[in-house]
Steps between C-alpha positions, in 0.01 A plus 500: 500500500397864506710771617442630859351844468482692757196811506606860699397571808290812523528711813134600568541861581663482119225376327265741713663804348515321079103476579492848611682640201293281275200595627601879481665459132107407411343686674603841382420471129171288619429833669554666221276298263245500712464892522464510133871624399607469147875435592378202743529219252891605388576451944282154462707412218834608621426373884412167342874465298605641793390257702554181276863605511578496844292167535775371213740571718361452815345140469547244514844442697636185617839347481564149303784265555593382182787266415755741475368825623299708734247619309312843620202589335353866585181524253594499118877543667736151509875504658716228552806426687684180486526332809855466461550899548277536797735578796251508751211556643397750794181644632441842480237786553634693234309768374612488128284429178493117469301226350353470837118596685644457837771679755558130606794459235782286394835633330617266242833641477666442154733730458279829570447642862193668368278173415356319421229500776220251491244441782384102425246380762611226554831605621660212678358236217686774260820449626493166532445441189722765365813304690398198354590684139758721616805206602715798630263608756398405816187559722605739804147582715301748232831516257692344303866557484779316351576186533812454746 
């Protein structure tokens, strides 16, 4: 059986503004190569590495449940955390960096009050099946806390 995977949730006002800067990121050297400039094609070239980075680390992003661990992928990025040190987990809106495309977040605390944060969709099917894994926690409304 396949691990459940779970894909981000993407706030829409989020994904307004990465189309914006895309858009703008091209546009300017397109601009610029259109008008004849010499210098255009080394902005074409370094707006396109530019760009292919930030897609490496900015897609895709889902979390796995694996047998032993929470996997978190982030684009070319992969952490894991064993079950077994997950404290718990809380929602947040947290405005910190985090392998996550919405404000509509989950703390997995293990160990560090600064993340991670993930944002699955499905956030309810998440922890469900995250307390099936994790024996020493329990489902509490949109958390899950240790097991009494």
């Amino acid at each position: 059986m396949a691990n459940p995977r779970f894909p981000s949730k993407v706030d829409a006002w989020l994904a307004a503004i990465l189309v914006v800067l895309l858009l703008s990121a091209i546009g300017v050297p397109v601009a610029l190569f259109a008008t004849g400039d010499p210098q255009a094609w080394v902005g074409l070239i370094s707006t396109a590495l530019i760009l292919l980075l930030l897609g490496g680390l900015a897609w895709p992003v889902y979390y796995e449940l694996e047998d032993e661990t929470l996997l978190i992928r982030f684009g070319l990025v992969r952490s894991r955390l064993r079950y077994a040190e997950i404290r718990r987990v809380v929602p947040t809106r947290s405005m910190l960096s985090s392998p996550a495309l919405s404000m509509d977040r989950l703390h997995v605390d293990a160990g560090s009050s600064l993340g991670p944060l993930i944002s699955p969709r499905d956030k309810s099917g998440f922890l469900d099946a995250l307390a099936a894994k994790a024996p020493q926690l329990v489902r509490e409304g949109d958390s899950l806390v240790p097991r009494p």
